[in-house]
Structure formats: structure tokens, C-alpha cells
VORO-409438 format. One record per residue (C-alpha): residue number from 1; residue in one letter; x, z, y. Coordinates in steps of 0.02 Angstrom, whole numbers, plus 50000, padded with zeros to 5 digits. Layout:
<pts>
<pt resi="NUM" resn="A" X="X" Z="Z" Y="Y"/>
...
</pts>
This chain:
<pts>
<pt resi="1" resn="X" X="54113" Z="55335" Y="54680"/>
<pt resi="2" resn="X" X="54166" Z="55244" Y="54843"/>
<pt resi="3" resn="X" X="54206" Z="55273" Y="55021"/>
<pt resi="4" resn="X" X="54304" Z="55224" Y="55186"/>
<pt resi="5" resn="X" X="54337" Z="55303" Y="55312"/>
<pt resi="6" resn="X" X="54414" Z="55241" Y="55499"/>
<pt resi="7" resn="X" X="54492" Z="55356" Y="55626"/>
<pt resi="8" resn="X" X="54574" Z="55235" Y="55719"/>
<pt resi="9" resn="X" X="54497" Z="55107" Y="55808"/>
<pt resi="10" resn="X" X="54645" Z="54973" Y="55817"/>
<pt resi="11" resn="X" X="54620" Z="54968" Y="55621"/>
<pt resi="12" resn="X" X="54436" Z="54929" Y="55637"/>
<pt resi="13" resn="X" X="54477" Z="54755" Y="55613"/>
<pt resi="14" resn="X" X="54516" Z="54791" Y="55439"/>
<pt resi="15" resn="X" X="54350" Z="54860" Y="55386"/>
<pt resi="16" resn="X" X="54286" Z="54683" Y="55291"/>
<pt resi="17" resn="X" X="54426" Z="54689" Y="55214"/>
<pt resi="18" resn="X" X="54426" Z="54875" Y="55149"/>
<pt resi="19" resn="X" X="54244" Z="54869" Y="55129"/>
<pt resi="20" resn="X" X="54277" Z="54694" Y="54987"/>
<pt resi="21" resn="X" X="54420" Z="54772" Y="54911"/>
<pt resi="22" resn="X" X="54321" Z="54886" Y="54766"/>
<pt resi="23" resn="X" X="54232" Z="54710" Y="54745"/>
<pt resi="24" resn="X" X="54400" Z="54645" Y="54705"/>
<pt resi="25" resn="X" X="54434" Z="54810" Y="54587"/>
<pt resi="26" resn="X" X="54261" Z="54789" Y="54505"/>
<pt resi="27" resn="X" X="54263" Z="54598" Y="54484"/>
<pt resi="28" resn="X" X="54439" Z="54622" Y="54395"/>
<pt resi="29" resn="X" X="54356" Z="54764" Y="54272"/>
<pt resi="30" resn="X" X="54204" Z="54628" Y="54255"/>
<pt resi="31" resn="X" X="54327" Z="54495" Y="54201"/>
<pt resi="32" resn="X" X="54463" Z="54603" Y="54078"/>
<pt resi="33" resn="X" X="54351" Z="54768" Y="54045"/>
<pt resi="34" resn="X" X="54379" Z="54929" Y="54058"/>
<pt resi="35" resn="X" X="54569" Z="54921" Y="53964"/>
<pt resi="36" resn="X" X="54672" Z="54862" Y="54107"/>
<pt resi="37" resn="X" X="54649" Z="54903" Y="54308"/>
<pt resi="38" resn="X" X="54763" Z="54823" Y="54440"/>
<pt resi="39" resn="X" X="54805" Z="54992" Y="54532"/>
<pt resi="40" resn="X" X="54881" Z="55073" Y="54404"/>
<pt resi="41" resn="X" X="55017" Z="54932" Y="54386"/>
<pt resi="42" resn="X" X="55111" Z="54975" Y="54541"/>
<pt resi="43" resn="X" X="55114" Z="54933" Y="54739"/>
<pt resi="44" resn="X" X="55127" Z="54709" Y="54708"/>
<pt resi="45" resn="X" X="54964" Z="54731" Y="54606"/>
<pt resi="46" resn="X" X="54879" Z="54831" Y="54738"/>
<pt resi="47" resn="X" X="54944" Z="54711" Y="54868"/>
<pt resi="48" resn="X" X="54873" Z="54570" Y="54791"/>
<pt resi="49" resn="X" X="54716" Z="54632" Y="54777"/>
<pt resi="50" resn="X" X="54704" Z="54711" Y="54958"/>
<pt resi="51" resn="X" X="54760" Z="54539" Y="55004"/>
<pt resi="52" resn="X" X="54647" Z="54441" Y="54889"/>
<pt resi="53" resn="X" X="54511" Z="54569" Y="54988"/>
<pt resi="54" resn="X" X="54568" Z="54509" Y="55174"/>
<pt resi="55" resn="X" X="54553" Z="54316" Y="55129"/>
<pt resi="56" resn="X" X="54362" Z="54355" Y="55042"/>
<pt resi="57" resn="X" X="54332" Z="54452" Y="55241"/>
<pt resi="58" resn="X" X="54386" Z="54297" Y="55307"/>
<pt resi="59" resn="X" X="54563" Z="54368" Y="55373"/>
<pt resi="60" resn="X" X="54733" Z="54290" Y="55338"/>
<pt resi="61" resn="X" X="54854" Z="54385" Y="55259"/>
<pt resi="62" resn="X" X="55036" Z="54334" Y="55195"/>
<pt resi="63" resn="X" X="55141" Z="54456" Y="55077"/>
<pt resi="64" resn="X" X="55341" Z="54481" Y="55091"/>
<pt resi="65" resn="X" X="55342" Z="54387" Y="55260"/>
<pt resi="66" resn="X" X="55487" Z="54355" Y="55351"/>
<pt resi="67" resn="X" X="55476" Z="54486" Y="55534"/>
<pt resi="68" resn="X" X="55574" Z="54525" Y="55673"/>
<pt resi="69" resn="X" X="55613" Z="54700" Y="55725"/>
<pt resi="70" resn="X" X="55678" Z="54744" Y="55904"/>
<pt resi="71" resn="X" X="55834" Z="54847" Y="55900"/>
<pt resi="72" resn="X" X="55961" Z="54925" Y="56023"/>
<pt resi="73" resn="X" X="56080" Z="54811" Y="55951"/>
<pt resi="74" resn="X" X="55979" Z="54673" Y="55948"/>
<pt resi="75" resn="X" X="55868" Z="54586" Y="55833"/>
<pt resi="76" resn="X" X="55850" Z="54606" Y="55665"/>
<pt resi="77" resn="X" X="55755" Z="54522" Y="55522"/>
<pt resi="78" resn="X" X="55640" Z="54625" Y="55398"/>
<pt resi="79" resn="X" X="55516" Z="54590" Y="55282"/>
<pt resi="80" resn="X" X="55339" Z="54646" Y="55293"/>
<pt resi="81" resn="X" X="55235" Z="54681" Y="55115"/>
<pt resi="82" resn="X" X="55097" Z="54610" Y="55183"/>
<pt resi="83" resn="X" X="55032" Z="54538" Y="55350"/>
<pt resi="84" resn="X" X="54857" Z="54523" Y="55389"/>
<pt resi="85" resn="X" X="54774" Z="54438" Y="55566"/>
<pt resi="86" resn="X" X="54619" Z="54373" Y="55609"/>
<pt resi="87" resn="X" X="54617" Z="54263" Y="55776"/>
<pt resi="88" resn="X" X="54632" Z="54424" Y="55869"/>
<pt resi="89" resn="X" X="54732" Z="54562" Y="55789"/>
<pt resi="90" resn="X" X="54865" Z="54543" Y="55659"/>
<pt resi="91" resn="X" X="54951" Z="54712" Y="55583"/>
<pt resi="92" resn="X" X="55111" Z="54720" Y="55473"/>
<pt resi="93" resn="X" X="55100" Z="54841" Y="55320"/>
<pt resi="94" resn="X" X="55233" Z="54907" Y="55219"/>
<pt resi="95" resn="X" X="55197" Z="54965" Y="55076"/>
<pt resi="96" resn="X" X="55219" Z="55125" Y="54947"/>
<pt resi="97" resn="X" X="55126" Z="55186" Y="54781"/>
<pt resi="98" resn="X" X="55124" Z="55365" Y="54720"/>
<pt resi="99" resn="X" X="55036" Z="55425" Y="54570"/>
<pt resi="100" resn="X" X="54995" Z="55596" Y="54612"/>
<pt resi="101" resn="X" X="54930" Z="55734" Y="54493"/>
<pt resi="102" resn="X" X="54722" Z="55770" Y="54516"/>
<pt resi="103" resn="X" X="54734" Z="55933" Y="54578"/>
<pt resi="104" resn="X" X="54883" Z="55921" Y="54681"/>
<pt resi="105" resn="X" X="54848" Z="55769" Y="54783"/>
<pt resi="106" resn="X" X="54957" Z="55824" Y="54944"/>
<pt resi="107" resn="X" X="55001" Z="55648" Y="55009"/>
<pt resi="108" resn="X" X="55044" Z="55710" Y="55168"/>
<pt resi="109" resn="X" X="55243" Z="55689" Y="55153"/>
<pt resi="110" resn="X" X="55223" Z="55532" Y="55068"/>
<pt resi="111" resn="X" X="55128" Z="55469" Y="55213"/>
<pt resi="112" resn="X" X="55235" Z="55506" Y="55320"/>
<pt resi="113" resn="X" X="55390" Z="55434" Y="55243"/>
<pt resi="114" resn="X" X="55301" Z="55283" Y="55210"/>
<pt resi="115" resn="X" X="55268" Z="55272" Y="55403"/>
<pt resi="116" resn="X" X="55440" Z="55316" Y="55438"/>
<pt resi="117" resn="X" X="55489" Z="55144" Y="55353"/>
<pt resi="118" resn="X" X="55344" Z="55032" Y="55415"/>
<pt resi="119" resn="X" X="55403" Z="55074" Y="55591"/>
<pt resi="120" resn="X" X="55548" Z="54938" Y="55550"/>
<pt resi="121" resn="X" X="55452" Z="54796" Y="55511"/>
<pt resi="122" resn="X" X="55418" Z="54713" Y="55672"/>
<pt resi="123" resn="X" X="55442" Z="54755" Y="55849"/>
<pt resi="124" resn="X" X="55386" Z="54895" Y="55928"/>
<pt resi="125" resn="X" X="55244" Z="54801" Y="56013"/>
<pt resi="126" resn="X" X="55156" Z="54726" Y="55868"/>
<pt resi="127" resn="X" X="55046" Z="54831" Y="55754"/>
<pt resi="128" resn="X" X="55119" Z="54914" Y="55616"/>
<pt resi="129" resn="X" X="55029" Z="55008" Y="55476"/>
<pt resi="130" resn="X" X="55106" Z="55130" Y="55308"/>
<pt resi="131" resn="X" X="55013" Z="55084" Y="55176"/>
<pt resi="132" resn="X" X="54991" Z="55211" Y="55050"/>
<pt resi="133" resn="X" X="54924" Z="55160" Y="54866"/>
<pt resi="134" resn="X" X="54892" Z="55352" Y="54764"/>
<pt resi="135" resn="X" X="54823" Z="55327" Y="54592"/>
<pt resi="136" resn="X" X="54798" Z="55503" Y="54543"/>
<pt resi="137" resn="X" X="54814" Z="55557" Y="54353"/>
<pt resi="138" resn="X" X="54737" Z="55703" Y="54245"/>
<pt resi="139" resn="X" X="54837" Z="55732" Y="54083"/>
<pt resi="140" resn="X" X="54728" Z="55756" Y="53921"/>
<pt resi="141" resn="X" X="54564" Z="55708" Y="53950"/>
<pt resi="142" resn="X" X="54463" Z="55603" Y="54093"/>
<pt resi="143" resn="X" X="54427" Z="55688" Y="54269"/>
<pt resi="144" resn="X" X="54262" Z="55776" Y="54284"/>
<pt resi="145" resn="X" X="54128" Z="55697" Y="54420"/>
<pt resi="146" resn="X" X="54164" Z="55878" Y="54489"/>
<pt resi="147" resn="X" X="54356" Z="55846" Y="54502"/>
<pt resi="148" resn="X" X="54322" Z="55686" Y="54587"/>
<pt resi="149" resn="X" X="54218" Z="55753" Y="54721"/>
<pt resi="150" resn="X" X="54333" Z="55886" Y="54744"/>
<pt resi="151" resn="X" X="54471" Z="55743" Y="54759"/>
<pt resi="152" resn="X" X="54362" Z="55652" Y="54891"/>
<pt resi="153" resn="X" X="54307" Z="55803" Y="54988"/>
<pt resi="154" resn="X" X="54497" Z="55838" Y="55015"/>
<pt resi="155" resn="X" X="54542" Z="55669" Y="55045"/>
<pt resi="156" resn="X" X="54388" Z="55660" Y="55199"/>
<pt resi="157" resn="X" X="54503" Z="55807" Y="55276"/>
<pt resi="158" resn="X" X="54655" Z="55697" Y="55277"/>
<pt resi="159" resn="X" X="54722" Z="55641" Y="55453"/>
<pt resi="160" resn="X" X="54779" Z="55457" Y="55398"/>
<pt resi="161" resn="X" X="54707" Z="55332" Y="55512"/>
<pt resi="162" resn="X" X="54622" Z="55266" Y="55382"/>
<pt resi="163" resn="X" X="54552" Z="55315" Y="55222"/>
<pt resi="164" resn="X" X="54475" Z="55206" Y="55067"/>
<pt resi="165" resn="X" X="54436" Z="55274" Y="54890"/>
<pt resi="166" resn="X" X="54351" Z="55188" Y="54721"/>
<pt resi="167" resn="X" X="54336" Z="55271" Y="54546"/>
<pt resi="168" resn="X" X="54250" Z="55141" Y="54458"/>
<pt resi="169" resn="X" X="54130" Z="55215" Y="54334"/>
<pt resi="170" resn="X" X="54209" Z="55110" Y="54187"/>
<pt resi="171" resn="X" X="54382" Z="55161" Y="54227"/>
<pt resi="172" resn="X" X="54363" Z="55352" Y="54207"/>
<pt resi="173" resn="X" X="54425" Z="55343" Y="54030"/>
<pt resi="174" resn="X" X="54568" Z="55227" Y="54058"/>
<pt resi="175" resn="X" X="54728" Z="55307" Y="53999"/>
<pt resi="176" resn="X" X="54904" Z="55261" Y="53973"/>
<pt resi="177" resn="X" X="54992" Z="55299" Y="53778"/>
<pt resi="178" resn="X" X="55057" Z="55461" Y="53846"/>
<pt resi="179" resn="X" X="54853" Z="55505" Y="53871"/>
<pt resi="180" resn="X" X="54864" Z="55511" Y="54068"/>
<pt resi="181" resn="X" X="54711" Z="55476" Y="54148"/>
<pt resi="182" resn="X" X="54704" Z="55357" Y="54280"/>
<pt resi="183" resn="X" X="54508" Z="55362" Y="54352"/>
<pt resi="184" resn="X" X="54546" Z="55270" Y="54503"/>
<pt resi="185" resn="X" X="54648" Z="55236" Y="54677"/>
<pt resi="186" resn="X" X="54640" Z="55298" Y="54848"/>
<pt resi="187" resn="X" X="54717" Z="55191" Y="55003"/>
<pt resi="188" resn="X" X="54776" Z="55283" Y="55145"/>
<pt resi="189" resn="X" X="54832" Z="55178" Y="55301"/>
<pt resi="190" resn="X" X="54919" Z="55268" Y="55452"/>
<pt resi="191" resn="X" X="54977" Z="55173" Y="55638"/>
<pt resi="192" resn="X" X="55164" Z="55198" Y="55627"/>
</pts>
């Protein structure tokens, strides 16, 4: 189960890049099976592969990158998680992970605090995007192809600028040791 959605047409660019990135998920499962999945081993992993994702859509991308932000005071250095341009557009993303509860997926508040600091990692001119990783767990026993959908019809209602999902059939039964089920991630991107 796999989708994308784009509200925002500045992030259009970005569509290779979203549209390869369940490659990159699957072709990871294909090489170490079904035991291990990047997503569920914080926000570098999923940066990586989003990254690995832009240079397969023929984008450039280039993680923890030295930025500029334009302040009152004058400028300031930052660090971006992860740049990515092609010869026209190039958007700075900072970066989050949350591993929300199936059921209770309200990512709204983490959205916006994510935006909140992505707005500091270049100047106010330049495009800036909060990147939101959510690999949602079910305690006990694997989600339901019921859950899912209800997971993705929710997540079609969300405002973010940008929405991408995969739950990769072979991950549906991947667990951690304290049995928490972990059948897949969701990206959110939102314009700060």
C-alpha cells in the first residue's frame, strides 16, 4: 500500500524523488528481508534513503550542509538535514521522526513544530521544507489491511503540503522485542 500526494506546487519538483523512494524502501527489504527496515531506525536512516531517492530522480541532494540564515542581527550559520536542487529549484529540509501510535496518528502539532524549526535553516528567500518521518506502531499483533486504510484515508485529509506513504507488504509483521509493530512510514513535507 502506497501513495503521494502534492498540495503545493513549489514542491512538485520533488515528485521523482518521492515517487523512487518506496523503490529505495523495497530494494532495501529485497537485499536484508523482511527483519530489518530503514524507517524504523530513526530520522539519519530515513534521510539517507530520501536522499539516496533524489540522486536515483536525478536531483542533487547534500545532508547536514552548512546554510545561512538571515537575521535581525545579522547572519547566522545553520545546518540543513538535507538539501536537495535540481538546476532549477533547490529546498532545505530539516528534519524530525515521530513514531506515533496506529490509531492515534494526530501529527498535526508535530508538524508544526517541525516547521517552526525548518524556518531557521536558510534565509527567508530560499525554500524551506519540515520534514516529517511518522512510523506508526500497533502493540501486540500486526495492523489489519483495514487499520491501514483507515490510517491512509486520515492521512489524505491532512493539510501538509505534501504527503507520501508505503507499508510494504513484507514489513507488516516486523516488530521490535517489546512486540511493537512497525508496518510502515508516512512522510509528511510542509513549506515553512
Amino acid at each position: 500500500m502506497q501513495g503521494l500526494i502534492i498540495n503545493n506546487p513549489r514542491l512538485e519538483f520533488l515528485r521523482p524523488a518521492l515517487e523512487r523512494w518506496n523503490e529505495c524502501i523495497e530494494r532495501f527489504n529485497q537485499v536484508l528481508g523482511d527483519a530489518e527496515a530503514p524507517y524504523w531506525q530513526g530520522a539519519q536512516a530515513n534521510i539517507g534513503i530520501l536522499s539516496a531517492a533524489a540522486w536515483q530522480a536525478e536531483l542533487v541532494t547534500l545532508q547536514a550542509g552548512q546554510s545561512k540564515k538571515q537575521r535581525s542581527e545579522g547572519e547566522r550559520e545553520r545546518r540543513c538535514d538535507l538539501l536537495i536542487a535540481s538546476r532549477e529549484e533547490s529546498a532545505y529540509l530539516h528534519v524530525e521522526q515521530r513514531w506515533p501510535k496506529i490509531g492515534k496518528l494526530d501529527l498535526n502539532e508535530a508538524l508544526a513544530e517541525t516547521a517552526a524549526l525548518a524556518r531557521q535553516v536558510a534565509y527567508p528567500s530560499q525554500l524551506k521544507i519540515a520534514t516529517l518521518f511518522a512510523s506508526p506502531w500497533k502493540a501486540g499483533q500486526h495492523a489489519s489491511p483495514e487499520e491501514l486504510q483507515d490510517l491512509v484515508d486520515d492521512l489524505q485529509k491532512h493539510t501538509a503540503c505534501a504527503i507520501a506513504w508505503f507499508f510494504p507488504y513484507g514489513y507488516r509483521k516486523l516488530h521490535t522485542e517489546l512486540g511493537q509493530y512497525h508496518p510502515g512510514i508516512i512522510l509528511l513535507l510542509k513549506q515553512a
